[in-house]
N, C-alpha and C positions, 0 to 999 in steps of 0.2 A: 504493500500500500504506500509504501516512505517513497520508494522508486516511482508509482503514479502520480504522486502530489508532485513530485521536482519533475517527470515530465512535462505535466500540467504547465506547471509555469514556467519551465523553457520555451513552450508553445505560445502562452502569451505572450513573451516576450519579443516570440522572434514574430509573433502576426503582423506589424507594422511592416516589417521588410519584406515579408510575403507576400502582402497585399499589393506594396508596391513593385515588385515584379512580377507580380499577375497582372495587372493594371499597363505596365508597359509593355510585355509581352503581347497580353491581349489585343493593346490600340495598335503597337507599330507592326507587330506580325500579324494584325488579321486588316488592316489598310497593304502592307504588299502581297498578302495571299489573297485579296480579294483583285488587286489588280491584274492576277496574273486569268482570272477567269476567262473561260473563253470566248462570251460575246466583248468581252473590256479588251481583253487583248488582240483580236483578227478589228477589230474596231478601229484598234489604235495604228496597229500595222498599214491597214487598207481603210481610208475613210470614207469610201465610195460603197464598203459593206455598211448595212444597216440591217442590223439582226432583229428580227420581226414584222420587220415592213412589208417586204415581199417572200422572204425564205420565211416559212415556219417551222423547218426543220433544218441543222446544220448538214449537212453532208459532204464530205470531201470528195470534190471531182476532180479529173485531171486541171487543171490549165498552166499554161508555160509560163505566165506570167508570174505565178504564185509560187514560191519555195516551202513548200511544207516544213521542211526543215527549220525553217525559221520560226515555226510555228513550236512546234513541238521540241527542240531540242534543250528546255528547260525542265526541267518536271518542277508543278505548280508551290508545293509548300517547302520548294528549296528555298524559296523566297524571304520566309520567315526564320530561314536558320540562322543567321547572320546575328539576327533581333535574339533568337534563343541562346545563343554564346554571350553578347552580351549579357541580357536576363541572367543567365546563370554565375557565368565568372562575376558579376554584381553583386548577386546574392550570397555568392563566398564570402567575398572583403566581409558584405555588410554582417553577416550571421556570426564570423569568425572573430570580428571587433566587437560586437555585443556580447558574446557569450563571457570571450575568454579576456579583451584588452578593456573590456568597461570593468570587470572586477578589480581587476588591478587597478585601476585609476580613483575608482571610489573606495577601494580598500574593504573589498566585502569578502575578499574569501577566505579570512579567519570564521566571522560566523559561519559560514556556507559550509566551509570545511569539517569545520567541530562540532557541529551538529552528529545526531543519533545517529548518523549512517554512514559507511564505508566511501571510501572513495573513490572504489571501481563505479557505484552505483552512481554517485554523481558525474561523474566523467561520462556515463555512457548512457545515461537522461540527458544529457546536451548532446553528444551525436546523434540519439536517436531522432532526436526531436529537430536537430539538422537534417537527416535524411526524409523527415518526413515531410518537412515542408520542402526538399528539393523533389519530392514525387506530387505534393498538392502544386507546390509551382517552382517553377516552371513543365515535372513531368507531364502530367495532366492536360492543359494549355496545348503540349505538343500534340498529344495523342490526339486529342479535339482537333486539333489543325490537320493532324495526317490522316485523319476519317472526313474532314470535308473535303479534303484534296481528292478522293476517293470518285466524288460525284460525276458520271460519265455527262451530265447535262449543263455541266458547271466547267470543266477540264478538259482539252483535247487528248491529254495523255495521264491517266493516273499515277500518283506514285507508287515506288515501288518499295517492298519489304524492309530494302537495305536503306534507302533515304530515310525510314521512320527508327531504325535501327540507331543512327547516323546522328538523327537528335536525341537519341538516348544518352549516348557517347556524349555531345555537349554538357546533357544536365551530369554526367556524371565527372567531367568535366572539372564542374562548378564547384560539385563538393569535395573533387579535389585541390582547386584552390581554398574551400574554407578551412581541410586539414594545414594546408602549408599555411593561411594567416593563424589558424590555432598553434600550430607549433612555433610560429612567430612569436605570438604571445606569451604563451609558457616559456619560453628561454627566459634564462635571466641574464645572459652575458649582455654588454655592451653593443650600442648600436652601430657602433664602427667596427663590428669582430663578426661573429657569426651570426647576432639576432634574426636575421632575414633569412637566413639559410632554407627554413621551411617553406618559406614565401616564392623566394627564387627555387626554389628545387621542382617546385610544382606547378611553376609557371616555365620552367623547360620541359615538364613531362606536358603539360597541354601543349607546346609546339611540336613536339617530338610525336604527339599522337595525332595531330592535325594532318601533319606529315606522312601518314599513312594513310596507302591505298587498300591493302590487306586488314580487313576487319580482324582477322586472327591477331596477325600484328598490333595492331590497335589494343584490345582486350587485353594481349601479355603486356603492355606497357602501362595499362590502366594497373593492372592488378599490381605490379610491384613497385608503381610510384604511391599506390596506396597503403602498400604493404611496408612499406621504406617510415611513410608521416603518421600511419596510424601505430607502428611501433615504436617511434621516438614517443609520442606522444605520451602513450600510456608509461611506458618508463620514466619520463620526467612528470609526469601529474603525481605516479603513486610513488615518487623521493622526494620530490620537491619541498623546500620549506617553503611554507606558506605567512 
């Protein structure tokens, strides 16, 4: 029951940050996945089409004039991944500063610490409750977006398994910069020596996996950059003087 109460309030805590990356997500990823629709875009492309006027059905026919490829060579909610990477590496800093760099600053986690319960429990009521807000937002949002990307009447080309895959990889991403700002904060060396190290280590494993083409690849560099920040972590929370 100790462990529900502290997740409880990691959850409150961190809904402010949540909301506002559901809120950005939502407006600037569903303003360019609505643009990429496919009466908004052959519109845009050709202004001489007007969808409804005389076609009541789309239909692709030959003509020389027309580059289908032009058409289709995007798939529609890649539009919004851009806005999702944002969203997420966002949501690290912000989660990552609240949890772990606002106690230190107000000087709370003598009580927080000394309280009735272990310290594994508290350490891992603030990740939990990290992960869950990076699956209510930004995970969630995506999936939304990659189900209306879906619509044959809406999309000349639907997405495809690995593009929804693709922004999962971002939001996970995100919480791997909120480890590296977490292990940021728990350091106690000096800001000119190693403090940042968690920050920068995890901000080379998001370019390092951006950089793959190979989902496989991608996966093994998620798992051991995560495996790298979530075992310093826990090592210095549970020696740490507080």
């Amino acid at each position: 029951m100790k462990f529900v109460a502290l997740l409880k309030k990691e959850l409150r805590e961190c809904l402010p940050w949540m909301l506002l990356a559901a809120v950005f997500l939502t407006v600037f990823g569903g303003i360019a996945l609505r643009e990429q629709t496919l009466s908004r875009n052959i519109t845009n492309r050709y202004p001489a089409f007007s969808p409804g006027s005389e076609v009541k059905r789309f239909e692709i026919t030959y003509d020389p004039d027309i580059n289908i490829y032009s058409l289709t060579r995007h798939y529609p909610v890649s539009a919004a991944g851009s806005f999702l990477l944002i969203a997420s590496i966002g949501l690290g800093l912000a989660l990552g500063i609240r949890q772990f760099w606002m106690e230190q600053v107000t000087r709370t986690w003598s009580f927080l610490i000394h309280r009735s319960i272990n310290r594994r429990a508290i350490l891992w009521s603030k990740l939990a409750a990290a992960a869950i807000v990076f699956i209510i937002s930004p995970g969630i949002i995506w999936s939304i977006f990659y189900w209306y990307s879906l619509r044959p009447e809406l999309f000349a080309v639907p997405s495809t398994g690995r593009i929804f895959v693709e922004g999962w990889i971002f939001v996970v991403l995100g919480f791997m910069v909120y480890l590296g700002m977490t292990l940021a904060g728990l350091n106690r060396v000096r800001w000119y020596t190693t403090k940042l190290f968690g920050l920068l280590f995890a901000g080379l494993m998001v370019v390092v996996v951006l950089g793959q083409w190979s989902l496989l690849w991608a996966f093994i560099f998620i798992i051991v950059g995560i495996t790298i920040l979530l075992s310093q972590i826990i090592e210095i929370f549970l020696s740490r003087e507080f």
